[in-house]
C-alpha positions in Angstrom: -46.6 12.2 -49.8 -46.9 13.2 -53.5 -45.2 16.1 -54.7 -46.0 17.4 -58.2 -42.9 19.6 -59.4 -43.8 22.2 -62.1 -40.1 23.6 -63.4 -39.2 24.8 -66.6 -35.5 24.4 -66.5 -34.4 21.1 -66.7 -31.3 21.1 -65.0 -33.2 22.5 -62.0 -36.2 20.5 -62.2 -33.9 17.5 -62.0 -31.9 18.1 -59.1 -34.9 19.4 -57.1 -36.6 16.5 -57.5 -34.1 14.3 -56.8 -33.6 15.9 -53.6 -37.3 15.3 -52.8 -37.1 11.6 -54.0 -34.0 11.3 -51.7 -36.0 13.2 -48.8 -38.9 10.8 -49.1 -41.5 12.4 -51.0 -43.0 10.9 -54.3 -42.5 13.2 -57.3 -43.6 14.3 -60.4 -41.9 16.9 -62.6 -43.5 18.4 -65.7 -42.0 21.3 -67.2 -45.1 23.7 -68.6 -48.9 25.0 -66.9 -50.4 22.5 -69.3 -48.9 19.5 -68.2 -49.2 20.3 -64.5 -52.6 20.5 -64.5 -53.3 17.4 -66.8 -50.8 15.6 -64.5 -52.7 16.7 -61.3 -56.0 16.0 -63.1 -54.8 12.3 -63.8 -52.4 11.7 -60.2 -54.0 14.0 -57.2 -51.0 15.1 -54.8 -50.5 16.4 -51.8 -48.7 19.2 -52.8 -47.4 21.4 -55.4 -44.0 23.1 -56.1 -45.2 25.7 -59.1 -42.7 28.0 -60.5 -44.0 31.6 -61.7 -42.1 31.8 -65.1 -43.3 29.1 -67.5 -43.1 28.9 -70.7 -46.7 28.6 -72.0 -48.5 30.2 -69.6 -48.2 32.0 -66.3 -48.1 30.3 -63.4 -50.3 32.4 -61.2 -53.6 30.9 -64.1 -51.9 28.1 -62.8 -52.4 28.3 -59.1 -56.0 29.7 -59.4 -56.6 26.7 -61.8 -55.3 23.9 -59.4 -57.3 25.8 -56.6 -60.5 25.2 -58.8 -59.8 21.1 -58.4 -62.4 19.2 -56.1 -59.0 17.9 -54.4 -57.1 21.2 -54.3 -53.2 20.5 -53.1 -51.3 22.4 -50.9 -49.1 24.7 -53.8 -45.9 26.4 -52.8 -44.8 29.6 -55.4 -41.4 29.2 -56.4 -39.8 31.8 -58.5 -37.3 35.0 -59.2 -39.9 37.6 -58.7 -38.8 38.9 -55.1 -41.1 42.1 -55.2 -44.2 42.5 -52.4 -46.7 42.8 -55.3 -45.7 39.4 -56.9 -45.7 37.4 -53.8 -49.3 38.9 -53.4 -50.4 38.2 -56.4 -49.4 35.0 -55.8 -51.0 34.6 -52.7 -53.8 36.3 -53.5 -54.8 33.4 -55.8 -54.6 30.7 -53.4 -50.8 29.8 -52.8 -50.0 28.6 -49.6 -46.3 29.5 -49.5 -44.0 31.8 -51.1 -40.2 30.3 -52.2 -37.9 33.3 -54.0 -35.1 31.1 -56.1 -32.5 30.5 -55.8 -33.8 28.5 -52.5 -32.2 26.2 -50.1 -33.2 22.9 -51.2 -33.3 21.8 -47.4 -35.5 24.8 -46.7 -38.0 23.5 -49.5 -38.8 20.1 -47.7 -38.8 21.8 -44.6 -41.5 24.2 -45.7 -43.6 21.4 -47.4 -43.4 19.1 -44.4 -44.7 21.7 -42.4 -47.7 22.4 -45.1 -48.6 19.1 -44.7 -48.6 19.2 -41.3 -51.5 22.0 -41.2 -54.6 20.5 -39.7 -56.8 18.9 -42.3 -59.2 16.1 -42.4 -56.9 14.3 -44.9 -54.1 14.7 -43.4 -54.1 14.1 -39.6 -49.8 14.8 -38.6 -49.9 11.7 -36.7 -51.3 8.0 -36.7 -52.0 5.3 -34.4 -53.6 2.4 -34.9 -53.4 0.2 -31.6 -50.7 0.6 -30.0 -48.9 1.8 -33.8 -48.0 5.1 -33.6 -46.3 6.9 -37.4 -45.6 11.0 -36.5 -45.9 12.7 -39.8 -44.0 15.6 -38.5 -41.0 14.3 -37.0 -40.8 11.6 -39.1 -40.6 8.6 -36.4 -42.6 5.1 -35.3 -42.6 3.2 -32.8 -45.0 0.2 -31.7 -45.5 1.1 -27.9 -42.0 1.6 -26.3 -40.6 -0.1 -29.2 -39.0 2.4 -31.9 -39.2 1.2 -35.2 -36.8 2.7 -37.5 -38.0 3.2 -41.2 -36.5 4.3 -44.3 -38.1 7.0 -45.9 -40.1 4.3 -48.8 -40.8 2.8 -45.7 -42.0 5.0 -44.1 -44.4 6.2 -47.3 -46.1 2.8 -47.3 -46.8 2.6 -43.6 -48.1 6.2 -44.0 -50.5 5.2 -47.0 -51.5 2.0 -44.8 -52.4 3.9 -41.5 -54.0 6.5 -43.4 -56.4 4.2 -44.6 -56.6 1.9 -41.3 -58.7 -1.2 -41.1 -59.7 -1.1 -44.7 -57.9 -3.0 -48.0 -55.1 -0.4 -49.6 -54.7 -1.3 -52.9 -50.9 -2.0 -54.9 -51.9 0.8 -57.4 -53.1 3.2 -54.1 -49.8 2.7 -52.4 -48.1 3.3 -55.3 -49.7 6.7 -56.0 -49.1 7.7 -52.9 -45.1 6.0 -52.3 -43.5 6.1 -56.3 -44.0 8.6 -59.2 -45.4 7.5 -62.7 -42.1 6.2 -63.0 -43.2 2.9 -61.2 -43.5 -0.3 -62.7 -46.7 -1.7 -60.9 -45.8 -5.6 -62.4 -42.7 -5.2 -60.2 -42.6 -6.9 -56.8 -41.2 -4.1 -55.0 -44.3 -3.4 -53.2 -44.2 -6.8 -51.6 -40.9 -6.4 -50.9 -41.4 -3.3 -48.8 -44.5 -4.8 -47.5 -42.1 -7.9 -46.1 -39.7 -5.7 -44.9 -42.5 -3.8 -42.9 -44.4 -6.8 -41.1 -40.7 -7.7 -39.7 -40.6 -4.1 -38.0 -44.0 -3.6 -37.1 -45.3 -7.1 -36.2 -42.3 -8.7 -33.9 -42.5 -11.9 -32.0 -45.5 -11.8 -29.6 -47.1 -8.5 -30.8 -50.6 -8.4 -31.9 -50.3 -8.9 -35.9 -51.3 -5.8 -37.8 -50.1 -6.3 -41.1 -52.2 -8.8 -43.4 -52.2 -9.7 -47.0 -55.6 -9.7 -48.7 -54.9 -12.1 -51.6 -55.9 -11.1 -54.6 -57.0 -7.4 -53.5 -54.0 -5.5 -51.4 -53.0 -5.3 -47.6 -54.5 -3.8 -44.8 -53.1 -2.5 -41.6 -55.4 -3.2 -38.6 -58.8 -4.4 -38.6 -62.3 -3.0 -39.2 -62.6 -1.0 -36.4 -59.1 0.9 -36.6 -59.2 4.2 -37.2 -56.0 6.2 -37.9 -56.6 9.1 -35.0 -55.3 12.9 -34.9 -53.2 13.4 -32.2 
């Protein structure tokens, strides 16, 4: 998942999205209203972390702005404004959640995971291709009785892969969706996690799943998988 971060203070915006990077989410951190929404103009995510107080503009415009995107994200309101009427206000313009800071950094992933676990088209909370089953919400695989334990870069590139099941996922797609603008796409740490996976998901015996389409990307499954809401 892809996480754009919107946090004037750099101390915090640093350690928050560390956290997140550590937690398994892909992140983006910009520090003003402007950036944030040339940054989510440029690299869609899934979600948004939007503090109230920045420093060029308010970060309500902000929200109601995102909203007005064809591919509006999920956008949690993070800020030091406890009273009813800001967390309206807030709401009232299309946030999803409400954080008051200073906020539990385990209680932020928790209340993004389960945004992203709302029912949307998008965003089914658990995939299964064959007998390949990836549970958004509890954060687990397993290839019929096998489990299949993942880290959590792992598990962002299975995710991107079922998500898209039967059809070519591109190196720049998973890496949209799996690293922050920080990656370096002539890297080979794609195929590297790509390895790593077809040892996991595709044992000895099993039906393969996990092809490389030379010269385009991989895909997971064939043309008539579909990734299916549970």
């Amino acid at each position: 998942m892809r996480i754009l971060l919107v946090e004037d203070d750099a101390t915090l915006r640093d350690m928050v999205a560390g956290f997140l990077r550590a937690s398994g989410f892909a992140v983006d951190a910009v520090a003003t209203g402007k950036m944030a929404l040339v940054q989510a103009a440029v690299s869609p995510c899934d979600a948004v972390v939007l503090d109230v107080r920045l420093p060029d503009t308010d970060g309500v415009a902000v929200c109601r702005a995102l909203r007005a995107m064809p591919s509006s994200p999920r956008i949690i309101m993070a800020t030091a404004r406890d009273s009813v009427q800001d967390r309206i206000a807030g709401l009232d313009e299309g946030a999803d959640d409400y954080l008051v800071k200073p906020y539990a950094l385990g209680e932020l992933v928790a209340r993004l995971r389960a945004l992203l676990r709302r029912p949307s088209e998008t965003l089914p909370p658990r995939l299964v291709v064959h007998d390949l089953v990836l549970d958004v919400a509890t954060r687990t695989a397993a290839r019929g009785a096998r489990e299949i334990t993942l880290t959590t870069k792992e598990f962002a590139v299975l995710e991107v892969l079922m998500r898209h099941a039967g059809a070519v996922v591109t190196r720049e797609r998973i890496s949209r969706h799996a690293w922050d603008d920080n990656f370096d796409p002539s890297s080979n740490v794609i195929d590297v996690y790509i390895a790593r996976l077809r040892r996991k998901v595709d044992e000895p015996g099993e039906r393969v799943l996990l092809e490389t389409v030379r010269g385009a990307g991989y895909r997971l499954g064939d043309a008539t998988s579909v990734a299916e809401r549970a």
